[in-house]
N, C-alpha and C positions, 0 to 999 in steps of 0.2 A: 281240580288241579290247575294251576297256573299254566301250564306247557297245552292248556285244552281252550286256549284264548280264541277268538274268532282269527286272527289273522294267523297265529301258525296254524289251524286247521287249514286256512287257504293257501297258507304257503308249501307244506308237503301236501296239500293236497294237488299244488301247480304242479310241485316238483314231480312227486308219482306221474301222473299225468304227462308230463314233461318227458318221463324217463320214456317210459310207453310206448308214444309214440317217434321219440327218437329211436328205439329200438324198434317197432313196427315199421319205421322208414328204411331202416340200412336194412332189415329182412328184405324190403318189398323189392328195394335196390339191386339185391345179393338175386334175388328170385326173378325179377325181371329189371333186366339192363336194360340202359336206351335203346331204343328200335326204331329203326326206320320204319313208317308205316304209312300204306294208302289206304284210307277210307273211303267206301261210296255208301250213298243212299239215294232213293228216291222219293225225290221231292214234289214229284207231280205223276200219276198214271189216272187218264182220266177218259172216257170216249168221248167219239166225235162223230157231230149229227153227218144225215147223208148228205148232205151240200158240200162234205169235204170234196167229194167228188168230181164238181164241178170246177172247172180251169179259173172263177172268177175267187172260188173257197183258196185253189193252190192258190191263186196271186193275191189276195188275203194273207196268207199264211207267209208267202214269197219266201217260202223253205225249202220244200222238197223237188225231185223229179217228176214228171207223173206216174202214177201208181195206181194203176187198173185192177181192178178184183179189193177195194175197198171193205170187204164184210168185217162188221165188227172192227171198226179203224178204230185203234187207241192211239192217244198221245202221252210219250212219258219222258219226264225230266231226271237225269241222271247226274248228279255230280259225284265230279271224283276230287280228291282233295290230298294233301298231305299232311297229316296229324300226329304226325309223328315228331320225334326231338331233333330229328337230321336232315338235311337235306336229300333230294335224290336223283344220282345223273340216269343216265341215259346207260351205263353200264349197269348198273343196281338192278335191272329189270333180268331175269334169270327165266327166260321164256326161248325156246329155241329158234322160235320163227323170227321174223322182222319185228315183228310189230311185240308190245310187252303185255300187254293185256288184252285179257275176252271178256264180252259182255254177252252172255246168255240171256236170251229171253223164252222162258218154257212156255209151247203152245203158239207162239207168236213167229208172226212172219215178217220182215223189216223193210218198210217201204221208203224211207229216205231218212239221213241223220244230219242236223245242222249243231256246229259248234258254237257253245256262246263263253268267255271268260271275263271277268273284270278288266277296264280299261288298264291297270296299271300291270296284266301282264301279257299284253299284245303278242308280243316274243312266243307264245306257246301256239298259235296259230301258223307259225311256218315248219309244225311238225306232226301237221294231218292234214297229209300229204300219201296217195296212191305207192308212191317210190318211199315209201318209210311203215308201209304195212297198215294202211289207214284203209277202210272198207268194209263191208259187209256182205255175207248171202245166207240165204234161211234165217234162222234164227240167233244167226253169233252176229257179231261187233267187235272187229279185229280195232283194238286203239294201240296207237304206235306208242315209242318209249319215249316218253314226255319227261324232260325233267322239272322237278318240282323243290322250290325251295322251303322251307318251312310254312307254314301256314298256304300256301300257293295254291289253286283250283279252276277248275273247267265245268262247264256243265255240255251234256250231251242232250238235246232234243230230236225224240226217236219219233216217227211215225211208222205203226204196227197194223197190221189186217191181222185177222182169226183168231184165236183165246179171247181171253175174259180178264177185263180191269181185274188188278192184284194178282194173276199168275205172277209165279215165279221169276226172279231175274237175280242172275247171279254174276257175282263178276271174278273172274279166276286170274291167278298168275302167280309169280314168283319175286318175290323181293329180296337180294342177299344182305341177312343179318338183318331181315323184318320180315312184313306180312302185308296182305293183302285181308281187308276186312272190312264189313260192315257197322255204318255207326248210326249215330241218332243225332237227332236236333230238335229243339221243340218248334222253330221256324224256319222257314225255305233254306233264310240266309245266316243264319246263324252260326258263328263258328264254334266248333267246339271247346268245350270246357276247358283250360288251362290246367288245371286241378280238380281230380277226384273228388265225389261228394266226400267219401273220409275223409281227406285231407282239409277239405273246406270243415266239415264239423270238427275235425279235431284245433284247427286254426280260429274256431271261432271259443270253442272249449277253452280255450288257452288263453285267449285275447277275453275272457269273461274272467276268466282265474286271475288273471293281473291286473286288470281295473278292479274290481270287487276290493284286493289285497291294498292295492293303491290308493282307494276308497277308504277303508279301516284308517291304513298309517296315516294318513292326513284328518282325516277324522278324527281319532286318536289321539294326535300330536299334541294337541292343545290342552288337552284332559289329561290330569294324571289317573295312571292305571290302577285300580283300587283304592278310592276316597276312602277315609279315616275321617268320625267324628272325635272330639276332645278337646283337650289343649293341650301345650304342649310349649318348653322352654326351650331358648338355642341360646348358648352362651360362648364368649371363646374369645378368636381372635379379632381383632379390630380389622388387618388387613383384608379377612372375607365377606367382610359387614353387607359391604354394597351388596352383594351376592346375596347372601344371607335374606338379607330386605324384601328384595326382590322377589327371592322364590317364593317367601313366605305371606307376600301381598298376592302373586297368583294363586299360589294353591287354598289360600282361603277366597279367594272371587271364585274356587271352579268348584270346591269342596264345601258345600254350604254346614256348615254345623262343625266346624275346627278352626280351632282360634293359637299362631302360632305366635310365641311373646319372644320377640331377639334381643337379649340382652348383653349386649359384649363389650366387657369388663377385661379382656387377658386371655392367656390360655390357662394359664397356673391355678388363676381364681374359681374358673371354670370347674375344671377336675379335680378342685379340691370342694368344689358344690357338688358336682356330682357327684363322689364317693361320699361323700357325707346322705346325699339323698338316698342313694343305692342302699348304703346299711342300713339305713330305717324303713326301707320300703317294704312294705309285706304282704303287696299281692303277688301274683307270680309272674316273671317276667321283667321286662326294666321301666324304671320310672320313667315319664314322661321329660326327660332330659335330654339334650345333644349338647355336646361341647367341641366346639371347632379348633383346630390347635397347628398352626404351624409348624411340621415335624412330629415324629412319633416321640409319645412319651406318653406313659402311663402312670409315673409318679411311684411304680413300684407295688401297683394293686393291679392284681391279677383279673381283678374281675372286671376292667378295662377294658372292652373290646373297640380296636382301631379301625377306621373302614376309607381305603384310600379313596378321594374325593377330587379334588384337582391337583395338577401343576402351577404352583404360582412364582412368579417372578419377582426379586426387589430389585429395589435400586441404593446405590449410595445418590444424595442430591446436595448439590453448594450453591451457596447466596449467588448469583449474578454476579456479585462483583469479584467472585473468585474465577477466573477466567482459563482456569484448567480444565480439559475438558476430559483428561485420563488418567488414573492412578492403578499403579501397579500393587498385587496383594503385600508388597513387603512396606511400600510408605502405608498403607492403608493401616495395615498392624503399626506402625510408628506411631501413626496421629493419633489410633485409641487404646496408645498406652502411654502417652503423652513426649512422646520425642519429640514430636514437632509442634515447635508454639510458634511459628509466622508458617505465610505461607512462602515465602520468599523462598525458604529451604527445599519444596519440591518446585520451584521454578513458576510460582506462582505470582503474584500482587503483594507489596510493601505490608499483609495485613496480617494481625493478631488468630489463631484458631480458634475455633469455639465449638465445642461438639456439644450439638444437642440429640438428646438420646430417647431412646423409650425408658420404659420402669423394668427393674428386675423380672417382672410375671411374662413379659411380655414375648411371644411366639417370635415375632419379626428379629428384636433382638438375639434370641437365641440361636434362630438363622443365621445372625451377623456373624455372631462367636463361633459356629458348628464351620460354615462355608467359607470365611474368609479370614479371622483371627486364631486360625488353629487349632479351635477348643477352650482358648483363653478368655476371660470377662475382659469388659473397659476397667479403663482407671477410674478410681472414686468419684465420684461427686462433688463439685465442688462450691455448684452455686444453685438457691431456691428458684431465682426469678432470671435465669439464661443470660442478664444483663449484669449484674455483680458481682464477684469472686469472692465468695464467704469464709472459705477456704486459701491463707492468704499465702501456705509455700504449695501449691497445688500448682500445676506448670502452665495449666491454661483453664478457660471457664468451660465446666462441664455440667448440665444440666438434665433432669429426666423427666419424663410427663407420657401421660397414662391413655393416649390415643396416637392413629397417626394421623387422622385431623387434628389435631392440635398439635404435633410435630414440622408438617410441612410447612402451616404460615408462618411458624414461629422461624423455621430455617430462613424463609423470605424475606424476613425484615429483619435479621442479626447480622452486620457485615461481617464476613468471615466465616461464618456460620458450615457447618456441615450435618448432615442426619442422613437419615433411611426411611424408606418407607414401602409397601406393596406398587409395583413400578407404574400401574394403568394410571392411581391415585398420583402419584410423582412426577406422570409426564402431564397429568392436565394442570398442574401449580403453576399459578404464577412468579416471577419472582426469583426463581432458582430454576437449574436444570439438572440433570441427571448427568454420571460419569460414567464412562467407561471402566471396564476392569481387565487390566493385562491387555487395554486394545480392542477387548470383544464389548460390543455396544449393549446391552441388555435391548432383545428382542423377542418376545414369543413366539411370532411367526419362524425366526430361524431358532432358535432351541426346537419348535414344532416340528420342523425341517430335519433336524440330528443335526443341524451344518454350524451349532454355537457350543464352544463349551465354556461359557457362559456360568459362572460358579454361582453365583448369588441367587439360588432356586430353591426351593422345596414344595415337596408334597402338601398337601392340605387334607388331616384328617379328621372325622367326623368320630366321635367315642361314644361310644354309651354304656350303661352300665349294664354289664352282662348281655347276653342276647333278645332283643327285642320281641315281643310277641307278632307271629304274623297274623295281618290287617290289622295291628294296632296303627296311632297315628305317628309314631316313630316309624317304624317299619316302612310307612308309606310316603314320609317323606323323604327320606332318604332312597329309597327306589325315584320317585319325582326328579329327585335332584341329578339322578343317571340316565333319564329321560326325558323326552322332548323339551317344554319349556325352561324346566329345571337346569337343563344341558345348555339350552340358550341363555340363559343368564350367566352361566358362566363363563362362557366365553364373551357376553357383550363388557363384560367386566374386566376381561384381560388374562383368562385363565384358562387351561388346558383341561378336558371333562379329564378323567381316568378312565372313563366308560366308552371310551370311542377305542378302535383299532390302533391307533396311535398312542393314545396318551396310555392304555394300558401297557403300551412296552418303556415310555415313560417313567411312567410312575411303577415302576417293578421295581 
């Protein structure tokens, strides 16, 4: 089944995933709020030979007082720290004496304690101090109410007589709206963790699920999804050709053994091929036909199916030497039904009109008639070669021809000249430029926008005959074309996909 592709398995599988752990986060939240918290550990409990003894050991050491009856001397290093999310004053400590915290040491007797902290919080040594609860006898360790900023720490260096390296040592107290606890580190100095091993595994879980997915889509991009061998005919309008070309030079370079032949003749000519192929076809499914067609039209055969494909833009364009640069829908209907033979009459140049047109079959034309002349045709025909008047009471020369490359030069070198054509094609011409209509410039970026309304537009649909077999190479070219490269061509061409979030409300 298509929906069991490798990247939506990664992508609900992020999402799942995703869901999960944002919901095991607001639990963990709901269940345990920020806390202020003191951690200790010890980071050193070790003995010490009998030379401690000696006054030259103390001035060695240059820590302690002296401390007679020696047996069994340990030394142990205590840090205390704040690992918690809050800071912590000196009210926060919930202990009734002076001092906020006990250090227990079980079996041990406490022969002198020296403070050591980080150079950068000096500040905590003017608060162990005798007048603030700072001392010891037997086996406790009164430490005064230190406050501590986040991450902030002290070590305490104990010297002990009597018990045994690793006895017990605890350190007790109170914290409002936290705790007093024991932690870990894998070395002396090492702070702790920032984040939970979950947290780290589900962050790393997560951070694999989206490169992986990341990895497909670009991967991907370049490849249409489901190659199709065959051949296979495109026929239709002129204005999509470049597109057309395009797509069907990549997906035969990605799809080895499919051979796609463009041949664009009209739209008319088209869909009267393809309905003609359709009746005679007699495997099942639809003949290896696409017919491109500006605007919906099916000719009145049901077995027609339309598949909206881009946004495409025209334009009206005049020779250079007509130096108007805007025409309103109501001269535009004038000129092609022939009220206006100079251009002088819309405010133009001393010069004769001359509309040059496409052929009756033609998609682009039919646009002109649907968006801009009402529903009505141009006026007759009046000349073979856009240069003579064959037709001698005809009001002005009107001529037709069966591409819109072969439309634009011909506008460029006719003085007076006017046509149409698909606007990407129209604005690279030389020779002539493009008008405005009603004031609004033909732009796809702002039609893209919603911010043009911008008349001279239509759909661009793809027909086939009947419904395509799936993984035939219809089927899969037409997916192609709403996909990566497929989707890049048509916009390097001037054209809105229908397949993006936008162009589908577009083209609705």
């Amino acid at each position: 089944m298509d929906w069991l592709s490798p990247e939506n398995v990664v992508a609900v599988g992020t999402a799942v995933l995703g869901i999960v752990a944002s919901a095991g986060m607001v639990w963990y939240e709901r269940r345990v709020p920020r806390r202020k918290r003191v951690g200790y550990r010890v980071q050193m409990d070790n003995p010490i030979g009998d030379d401690v003894r000696s006054g030259r050991a103390n001035r060695r050491l240059g820590l302690f007082d002296e401390a007679p009856d020696m047996t069994d001397a340990t030394l142990v290093l205590l840090r205390i720290e704040n690992d918690g999310s809050q800071s912590i004053d000196r009210d926060d400590y919930t202990s009734p004496e002076r001092h906020g915290l006990t250090a227990v040491f079980t079996d041990r007797t406490i022969r002198g304690v020296s403070v050591t902290q980080p150079d950068d919080t000096d500040h905590l040594m003017d608060h162990f101090s005798p007048d603030r609860g700072f001392g010891y006898s037997g086996n406790t360790l009164r430490i005064p109410r230190v406050p501590l900023n986040r991450g902030d720490h002290f070590k305490l260096l104990v010297l002990l007589s009597g018990g045994d390296v690793g006895c017990d040592i605890r350190l007790v107290g109170g914290i409002r709206d936290g705790e007093v606890h024991p932690n870990r580190s894998a070395t002396p100095d090492e702070k702790p963790p920032l984040f939970s091993r979950a947290s780290r595994l589900i962050t790393i879980m997560l951070t694999v699920c989206v490169v992986t997915l990341a990895t497909i889509v670009v991967a991907r991009d370049d490849v249409p999804i489901g190659c199709a061998q065959g051949s296979m005919t495109v026929i239709g309008s002129t204005a999509f050709k470049p597109v057309l070309e395009e797509a069907a030079n990549q997906y035969e370079a990605d799809c080895a053994g499919s051979a796609i032949n463009v041949d664009q003749r009209g739209s008319e000519a088209g869909l009267r091929e393809l309905g003609d192929a359709g009746s005679k076809w007699k495997k099942k499914g639809s003949p290896p036909v696409v017919v491109f067609s500006d605007g919906p039209t099916s000719r009145g055969n049901p077995d027609l199916r339309g598949t909206r494909v881009a946004l495409s833009a025209f334009a009206l364009v005049v020779n250079d030497d007509v130096l108007l640069k805007n025409l309103s829908t109501s001269q535009v209907r004038r000129l092609y039904r022939g009220k206006v033979t100079n251009w002088r009459q819309l405010g133009g140049p001393n010069l004769p009109v001359r509309l040059i047109s496409r052929d009756a079959g033609s998609g682009t034309r039919q646009v002109l008639q649907r968006r801009l002349l009402g529903g009505r045709g141009e006026m007759a025909n009046s000349s073979i070669d856009c240069v003579h008047k064959d037709d001698r009471t005809a009001p002005v020369i009107r001529c037709e021809l069966d591409s819109t490359e072969k439309l634009l030069p011909e506008v460029a070198k006719r003085t007076g000249a006017i046509g149409y054509g698909e606007l990407n094609q129209a604005t690279a011409a030389k020779g002539l430029h493009v008008l405005s209509i009603d004031g609004n410039a033909p732009s796809v970026d702002e039609i893209e926008d919603d911010n043009s309304p911008y008349a001279y537009r239509e759909i661009e649909f793809a027909y086939t005959y009947d419904q395509p077999l799936t993984g035939s190479l219809v089927a899969s070219f037409l997916t192609y074309l709403s996909e990566g490269r497929g989707q890049n061509a048509i916009r390097a061409h001037g054209h809105i996909p229908c397949s993006t979030p936008r162009g589908m409300k577009l083209c609705a």
